[in-house]
VOLO-345453 format. One record per atom (N, C-alpha, C): residue number from 1; atom name; x, y, z. Coordinates in steps of 0.1 Angstrom, whole numbers, padded with zeros to 4 digits. Example, Ala and Ser with C-alpha at 12.3 -4.5 7.8 and 13.67 -1.06 7.14 Angstrom:
% residues 2
  nr atom     u     v     w
   1    N  0132 -0057  0078
   1   CA  0123 -0045  0078
   1    C  0132 -0033  0078
   2    N  0128 -0022  0071
   2   CA  0137 -0011  0071
   2    C  0129  0000  0079
END
This chain:
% residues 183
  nr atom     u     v     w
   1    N  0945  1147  1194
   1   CA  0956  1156  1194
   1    C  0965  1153  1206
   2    N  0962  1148  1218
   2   CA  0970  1146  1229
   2    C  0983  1133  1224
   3    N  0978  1130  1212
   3   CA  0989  1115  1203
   3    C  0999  1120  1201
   4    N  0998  1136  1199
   4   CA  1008  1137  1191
   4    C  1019  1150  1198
   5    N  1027  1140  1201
   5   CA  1040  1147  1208
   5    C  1051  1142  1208
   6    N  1057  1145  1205
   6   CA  1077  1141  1198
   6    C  1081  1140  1211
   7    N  1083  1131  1217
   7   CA  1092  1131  1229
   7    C  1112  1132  1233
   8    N  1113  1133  1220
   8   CA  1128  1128  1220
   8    C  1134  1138  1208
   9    N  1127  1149  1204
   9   CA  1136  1164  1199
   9    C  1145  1171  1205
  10    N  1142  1171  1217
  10   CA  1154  1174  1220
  10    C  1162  1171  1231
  11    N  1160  1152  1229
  11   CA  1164  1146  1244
  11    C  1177  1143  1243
  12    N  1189  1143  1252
  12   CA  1199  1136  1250
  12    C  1196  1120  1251
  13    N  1198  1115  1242
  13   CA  1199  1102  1238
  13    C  1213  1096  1242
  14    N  1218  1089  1253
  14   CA  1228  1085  1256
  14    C  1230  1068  1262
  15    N  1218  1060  1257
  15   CA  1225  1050  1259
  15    C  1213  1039  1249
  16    N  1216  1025  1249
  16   CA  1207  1018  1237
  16    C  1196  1012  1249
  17    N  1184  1008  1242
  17   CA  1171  1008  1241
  17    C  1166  1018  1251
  18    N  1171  1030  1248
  18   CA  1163  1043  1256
  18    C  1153  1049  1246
  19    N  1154  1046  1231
  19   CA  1147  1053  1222
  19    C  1147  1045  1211
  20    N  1136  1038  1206
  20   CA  1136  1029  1189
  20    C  1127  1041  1178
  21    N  1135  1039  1174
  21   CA  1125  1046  1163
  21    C  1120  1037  1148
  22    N  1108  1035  1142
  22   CA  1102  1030  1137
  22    C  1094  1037  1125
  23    N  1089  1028  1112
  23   CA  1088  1029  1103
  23    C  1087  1022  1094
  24    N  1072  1023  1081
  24   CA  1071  1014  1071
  24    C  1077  1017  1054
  25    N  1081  1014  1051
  25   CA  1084  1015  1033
  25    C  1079  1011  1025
  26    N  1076  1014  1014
  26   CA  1070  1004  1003
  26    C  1082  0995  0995
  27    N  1079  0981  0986
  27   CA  1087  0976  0980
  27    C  1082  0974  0971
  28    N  1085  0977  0956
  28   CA  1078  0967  0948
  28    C  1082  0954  0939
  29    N  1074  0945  0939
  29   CA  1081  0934  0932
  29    C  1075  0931  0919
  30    N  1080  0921  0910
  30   CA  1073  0917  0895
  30    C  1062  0912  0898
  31    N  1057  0902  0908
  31   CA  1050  0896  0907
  31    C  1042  0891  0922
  32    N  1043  0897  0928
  32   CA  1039  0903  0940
  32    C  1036  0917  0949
  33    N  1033  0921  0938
  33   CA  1031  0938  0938
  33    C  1041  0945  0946
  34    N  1031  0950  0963
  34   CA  1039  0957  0966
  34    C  1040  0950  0980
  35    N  1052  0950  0984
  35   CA  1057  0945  1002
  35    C  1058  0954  1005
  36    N  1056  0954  1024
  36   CA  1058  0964  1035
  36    C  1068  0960  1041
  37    N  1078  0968  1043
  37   CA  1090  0966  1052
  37    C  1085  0976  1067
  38    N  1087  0971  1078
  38   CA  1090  0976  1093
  38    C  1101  0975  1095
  39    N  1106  0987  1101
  39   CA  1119  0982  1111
  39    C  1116  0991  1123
  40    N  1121  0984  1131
  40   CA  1127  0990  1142
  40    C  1138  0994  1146
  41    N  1141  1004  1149
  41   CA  1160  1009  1148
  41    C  1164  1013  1164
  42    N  1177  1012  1171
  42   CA  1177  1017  1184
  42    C  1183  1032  1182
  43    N  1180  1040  1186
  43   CA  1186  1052  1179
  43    C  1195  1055  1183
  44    N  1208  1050  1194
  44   CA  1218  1054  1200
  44    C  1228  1042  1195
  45    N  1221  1030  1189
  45   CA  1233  1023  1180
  45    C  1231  1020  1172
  46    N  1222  1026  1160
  46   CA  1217  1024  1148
  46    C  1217  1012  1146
  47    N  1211  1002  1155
  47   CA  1211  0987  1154
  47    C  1195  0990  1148
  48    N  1191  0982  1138
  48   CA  1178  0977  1136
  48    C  1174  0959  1146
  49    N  1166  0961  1156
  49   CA  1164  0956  1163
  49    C  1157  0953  1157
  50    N  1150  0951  1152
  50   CA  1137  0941  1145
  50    C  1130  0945  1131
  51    N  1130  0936  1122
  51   CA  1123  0942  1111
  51    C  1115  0926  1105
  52    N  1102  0930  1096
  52   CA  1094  0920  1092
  52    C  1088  0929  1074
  53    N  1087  0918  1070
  53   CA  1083  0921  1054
  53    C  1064  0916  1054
  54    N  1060  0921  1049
  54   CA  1045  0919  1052
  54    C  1040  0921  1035
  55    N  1027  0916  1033
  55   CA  1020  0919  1022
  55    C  1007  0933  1024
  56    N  1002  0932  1038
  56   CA  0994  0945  1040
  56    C  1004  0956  1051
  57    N  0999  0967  1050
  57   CA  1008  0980  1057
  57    C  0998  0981  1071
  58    N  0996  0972  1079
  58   CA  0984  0966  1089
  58    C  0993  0969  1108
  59    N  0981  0969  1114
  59   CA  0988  0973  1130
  59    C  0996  0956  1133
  60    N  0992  0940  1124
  60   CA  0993  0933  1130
  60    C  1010  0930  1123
  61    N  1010  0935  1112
  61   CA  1027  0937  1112
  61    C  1032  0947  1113
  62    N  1033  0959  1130
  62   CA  1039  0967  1139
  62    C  1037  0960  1148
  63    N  1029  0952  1152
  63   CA  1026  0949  1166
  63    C  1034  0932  1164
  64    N  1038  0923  1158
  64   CA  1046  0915  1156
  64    C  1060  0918  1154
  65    N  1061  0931  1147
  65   CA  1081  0929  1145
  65    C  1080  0941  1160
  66    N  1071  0946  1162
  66   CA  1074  0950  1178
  66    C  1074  0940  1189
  67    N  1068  0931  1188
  67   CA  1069  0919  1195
  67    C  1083  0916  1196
  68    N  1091  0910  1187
  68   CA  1101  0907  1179
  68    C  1111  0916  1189
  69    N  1110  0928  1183
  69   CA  1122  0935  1192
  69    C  1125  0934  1206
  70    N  1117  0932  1209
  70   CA  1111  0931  1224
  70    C  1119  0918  1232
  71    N  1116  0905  1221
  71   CA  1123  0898  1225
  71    C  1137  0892  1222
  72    N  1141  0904  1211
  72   CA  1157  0905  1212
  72    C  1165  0911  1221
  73    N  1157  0924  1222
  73   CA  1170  0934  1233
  73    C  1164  0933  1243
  74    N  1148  0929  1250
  74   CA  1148  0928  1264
  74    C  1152  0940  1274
  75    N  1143  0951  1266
  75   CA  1143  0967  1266
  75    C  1141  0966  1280
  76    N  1141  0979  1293
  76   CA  1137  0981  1304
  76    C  1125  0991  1305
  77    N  1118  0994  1314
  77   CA  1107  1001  1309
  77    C  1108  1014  1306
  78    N  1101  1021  1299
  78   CA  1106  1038  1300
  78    C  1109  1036  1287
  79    N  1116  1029  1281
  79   CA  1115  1028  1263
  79    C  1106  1036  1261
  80    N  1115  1048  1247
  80   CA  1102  1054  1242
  80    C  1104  1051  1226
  81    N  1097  1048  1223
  81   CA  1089  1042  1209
  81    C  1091  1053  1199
  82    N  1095  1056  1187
  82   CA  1092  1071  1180
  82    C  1086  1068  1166
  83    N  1080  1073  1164
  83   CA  1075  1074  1150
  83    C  1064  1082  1142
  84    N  1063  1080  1129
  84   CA  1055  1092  1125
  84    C  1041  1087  1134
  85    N  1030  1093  1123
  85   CA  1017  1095  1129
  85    C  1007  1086  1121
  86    N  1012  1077  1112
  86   CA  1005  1067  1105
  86    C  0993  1061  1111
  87    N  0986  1057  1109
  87   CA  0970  1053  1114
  87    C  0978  1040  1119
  88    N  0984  1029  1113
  88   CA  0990  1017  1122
  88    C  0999  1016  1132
  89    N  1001  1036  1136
  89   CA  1014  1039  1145
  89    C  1000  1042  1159
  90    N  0993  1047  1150
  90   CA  0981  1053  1163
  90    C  0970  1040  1165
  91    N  0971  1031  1158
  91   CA  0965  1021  1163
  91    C  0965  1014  1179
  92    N  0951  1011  1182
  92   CA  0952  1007  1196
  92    C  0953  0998  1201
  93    N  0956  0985  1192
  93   CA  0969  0977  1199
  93    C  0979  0981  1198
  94    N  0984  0988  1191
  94   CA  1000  0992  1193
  94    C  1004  0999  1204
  95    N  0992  1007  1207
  95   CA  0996  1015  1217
  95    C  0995  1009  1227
  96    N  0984  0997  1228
  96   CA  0982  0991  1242
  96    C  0995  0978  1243
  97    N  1001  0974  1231
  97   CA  1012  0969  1233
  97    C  1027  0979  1238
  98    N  1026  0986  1237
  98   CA  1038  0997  1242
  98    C  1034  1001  1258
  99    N  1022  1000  1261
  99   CA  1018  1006  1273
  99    C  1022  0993  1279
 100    N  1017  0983  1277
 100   CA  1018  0966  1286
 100    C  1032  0965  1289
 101    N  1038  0970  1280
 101   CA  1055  0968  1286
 101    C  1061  0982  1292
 102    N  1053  0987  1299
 102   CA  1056  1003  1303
 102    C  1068  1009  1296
 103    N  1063  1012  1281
 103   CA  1071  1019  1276
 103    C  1062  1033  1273
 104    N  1070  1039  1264
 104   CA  1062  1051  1260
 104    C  1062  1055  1244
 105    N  1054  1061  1239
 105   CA  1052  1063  1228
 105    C  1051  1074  1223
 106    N  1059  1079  1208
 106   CA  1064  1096  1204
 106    C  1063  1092  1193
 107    N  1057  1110  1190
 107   CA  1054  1112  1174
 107    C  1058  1122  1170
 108    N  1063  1121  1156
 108   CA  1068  1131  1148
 108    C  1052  1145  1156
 109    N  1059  1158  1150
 109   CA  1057  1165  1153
 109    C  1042  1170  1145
 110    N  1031  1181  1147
 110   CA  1025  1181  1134
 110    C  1035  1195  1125
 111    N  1031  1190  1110
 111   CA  1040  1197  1103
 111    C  1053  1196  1105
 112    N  1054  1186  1104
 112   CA  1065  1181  1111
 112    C  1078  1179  1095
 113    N  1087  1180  1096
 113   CA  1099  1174  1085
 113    C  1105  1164  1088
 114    N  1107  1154  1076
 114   CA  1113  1144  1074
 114    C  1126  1142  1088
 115    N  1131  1155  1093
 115   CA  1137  1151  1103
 115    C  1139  1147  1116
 116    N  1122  1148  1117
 116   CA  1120  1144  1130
 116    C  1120  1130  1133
 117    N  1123  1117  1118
 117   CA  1125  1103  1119
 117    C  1138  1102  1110
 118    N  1143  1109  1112
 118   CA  1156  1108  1105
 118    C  1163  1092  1101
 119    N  1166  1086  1111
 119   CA  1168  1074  1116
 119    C  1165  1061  1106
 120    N  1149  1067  1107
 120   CA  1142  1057  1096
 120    C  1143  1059  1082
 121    N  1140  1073  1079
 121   CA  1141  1079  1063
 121    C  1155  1072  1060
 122    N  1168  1076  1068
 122   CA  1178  1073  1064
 122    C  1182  1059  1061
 123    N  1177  1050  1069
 123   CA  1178  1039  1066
 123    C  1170  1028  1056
 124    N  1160  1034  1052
 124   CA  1153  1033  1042
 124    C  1154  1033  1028
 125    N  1163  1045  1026
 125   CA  1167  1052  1017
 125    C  1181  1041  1015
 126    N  1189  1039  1021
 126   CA  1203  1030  1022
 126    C  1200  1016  1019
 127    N  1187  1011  1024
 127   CA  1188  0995  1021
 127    C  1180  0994  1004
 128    N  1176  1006  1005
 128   CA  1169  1007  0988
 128    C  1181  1008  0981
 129    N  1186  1019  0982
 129   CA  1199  1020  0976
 129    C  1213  1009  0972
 130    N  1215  1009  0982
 130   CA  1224  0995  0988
 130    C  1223  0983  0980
 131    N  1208  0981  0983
 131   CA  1208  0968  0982
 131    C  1195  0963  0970
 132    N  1181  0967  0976
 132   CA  1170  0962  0968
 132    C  1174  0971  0954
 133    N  1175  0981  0951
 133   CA  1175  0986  0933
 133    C  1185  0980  0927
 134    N  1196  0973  0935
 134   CA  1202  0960  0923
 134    C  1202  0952  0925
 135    N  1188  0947  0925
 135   CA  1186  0935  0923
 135    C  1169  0934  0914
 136    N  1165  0924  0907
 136   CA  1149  0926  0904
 136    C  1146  0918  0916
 137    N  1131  0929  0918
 137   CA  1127  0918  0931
 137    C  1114  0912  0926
 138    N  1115  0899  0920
 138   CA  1099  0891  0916
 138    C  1088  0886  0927
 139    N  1092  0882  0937
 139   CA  1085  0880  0948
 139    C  1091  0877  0959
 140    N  1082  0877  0969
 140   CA  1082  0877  0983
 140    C  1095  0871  0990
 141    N  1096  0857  0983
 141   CA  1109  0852  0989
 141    C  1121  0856  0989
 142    N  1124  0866  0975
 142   CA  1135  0869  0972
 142    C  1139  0881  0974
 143    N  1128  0891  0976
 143   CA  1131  0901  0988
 143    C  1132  0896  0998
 144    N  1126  0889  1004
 144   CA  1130  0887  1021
 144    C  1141  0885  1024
 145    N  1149  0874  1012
 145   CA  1163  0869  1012
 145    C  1168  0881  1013
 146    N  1169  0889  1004
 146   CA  1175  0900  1000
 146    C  1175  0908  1012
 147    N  1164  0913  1024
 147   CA  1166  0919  1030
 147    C  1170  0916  1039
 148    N  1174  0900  1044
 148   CA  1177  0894  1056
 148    C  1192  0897  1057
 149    N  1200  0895  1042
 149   CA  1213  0893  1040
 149    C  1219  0906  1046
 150    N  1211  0913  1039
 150   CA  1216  0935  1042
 150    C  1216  0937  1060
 151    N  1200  0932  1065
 151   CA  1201  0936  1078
 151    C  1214  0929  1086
 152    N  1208  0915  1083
 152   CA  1213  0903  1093
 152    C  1232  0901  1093
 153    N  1235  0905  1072
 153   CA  1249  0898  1071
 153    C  1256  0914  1067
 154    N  1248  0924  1067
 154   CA  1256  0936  1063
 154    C  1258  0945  1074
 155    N  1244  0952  1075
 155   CA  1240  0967  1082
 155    C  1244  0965  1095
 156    N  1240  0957  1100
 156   CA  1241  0956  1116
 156    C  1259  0949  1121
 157    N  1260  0944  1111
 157   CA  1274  0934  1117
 157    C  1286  0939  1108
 158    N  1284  0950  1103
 158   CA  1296  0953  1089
 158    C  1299  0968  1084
 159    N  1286  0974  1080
 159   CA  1283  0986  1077
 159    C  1286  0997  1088
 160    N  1302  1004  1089
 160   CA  1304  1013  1093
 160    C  1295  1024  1093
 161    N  1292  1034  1105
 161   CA  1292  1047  1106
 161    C  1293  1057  1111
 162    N  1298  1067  1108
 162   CA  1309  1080  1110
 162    C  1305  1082  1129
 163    N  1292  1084  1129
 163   CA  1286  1090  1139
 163    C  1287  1082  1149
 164    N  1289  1067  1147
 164   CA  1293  1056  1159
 164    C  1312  1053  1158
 165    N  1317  1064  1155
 165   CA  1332  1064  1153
 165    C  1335  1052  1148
 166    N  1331  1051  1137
 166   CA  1330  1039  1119
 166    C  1333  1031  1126
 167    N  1322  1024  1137
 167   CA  1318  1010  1137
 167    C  1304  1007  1128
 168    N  1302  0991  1131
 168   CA  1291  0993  1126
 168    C  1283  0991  1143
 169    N  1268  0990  1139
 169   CA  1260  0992  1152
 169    C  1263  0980  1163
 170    N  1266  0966  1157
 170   CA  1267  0958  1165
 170    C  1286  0958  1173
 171    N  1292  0963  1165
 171   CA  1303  0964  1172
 171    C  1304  0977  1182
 172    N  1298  0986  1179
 172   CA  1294  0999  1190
 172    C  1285  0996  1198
 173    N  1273  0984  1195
 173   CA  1266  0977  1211
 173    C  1275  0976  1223
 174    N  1287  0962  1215
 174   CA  1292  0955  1221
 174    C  1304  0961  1232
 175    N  1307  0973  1229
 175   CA  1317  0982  1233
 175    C  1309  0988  1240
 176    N  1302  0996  1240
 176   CA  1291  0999  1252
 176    C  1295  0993  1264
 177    N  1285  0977  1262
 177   CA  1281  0966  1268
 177    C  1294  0964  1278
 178    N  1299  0964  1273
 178   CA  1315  0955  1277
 178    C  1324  0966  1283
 179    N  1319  0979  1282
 179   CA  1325  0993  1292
 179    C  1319  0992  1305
 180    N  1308  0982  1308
 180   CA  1304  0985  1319
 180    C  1298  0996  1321
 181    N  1293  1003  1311
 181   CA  1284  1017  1310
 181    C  1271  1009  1317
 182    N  1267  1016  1328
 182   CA  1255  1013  1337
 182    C  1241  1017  1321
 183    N  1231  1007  1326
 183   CA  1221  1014  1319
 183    C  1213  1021  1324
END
């Protein structure tokens, strides 16, 4: 029970890698059943900082596209981690990987609502929408393609949003960055 505490309900969230929030999806394919999508999202620039497609829903793909993130944005310590309460979220590498980089780790609430990961639901729901239900997905490769193009060539470098005054996340990084806003 001590796992389970939402750290960031009611935090002001004011600058990027102070808070990622995270989360797995199902995909299904013709002939590859079903894929796991991870992502990692920064919650103050709806950047997805890291994401990996996997065949099992396993701690060792959280603990790799968390890896991943890690060594994209090159977070400072105090990062807090958020996510539901998934047995691969409570897993004890994951936790002992978030502890090794003195970050910290938050969980949806119990009885908790869909909006305590907002972030992730939402974005979940958009790349399904968006992108994977028009297309058939027969296997592994061609989702992946498919999801590399949305994060890599769409969401992050293109896809306006209201709440980052209709940039998309990587042009609201870089405006940050480039304000000289202390971290």
């Amino acid at each position: 029970k001590s796992l389970i505490v939402n750290l960031i309900k009611n935090l002001n969230i004011i600058r990027p890698n102070q808070v990622w929030t995270t989360d797995i999806t199902y995909i299904k394919t013709v002939y590859d059943a079903t894929l796991y999508l991870v992502t990692f999202i920064d919650y103050f620039t709806k950047k997805v900082v890291a994401w990996n497609l996997g065949f099992k829903m396993d701690s060792d793909l959280i603990n790799s596209t968390l890896s991943q993130a890690i060594l994209n944005q090159k977070p400072t310590p105090g990062l807090i981690i958020h996510s539901d309460k998934g047995s691969q979220f409570r897993a004890k590498s994951y936790r002992l990987l978030i502890s090794k980089h003195n970050f910290v780790y938050s969980y949806t609430s119990l009885n908790h609502s869909c909006d305590e990961n907002a972030a992730q639901e939402s974005f979940h729901s958009l790349i399904k929408k968006e992108c994977l239900y028009q297309h058939s997905l027969y296997h592994y490769s061609d989702t992946y393609t498919l999801i590399f193009e949305y994060i890599e060539g769409f969401y992050n470098t293109t896809r306006i949003h209201s709440s980052l005054g209709y940039l998309s996340p990587m042009e609201f990084e870089k405006i940050y960055f480039s304000s000289n806003n202390p971290l």
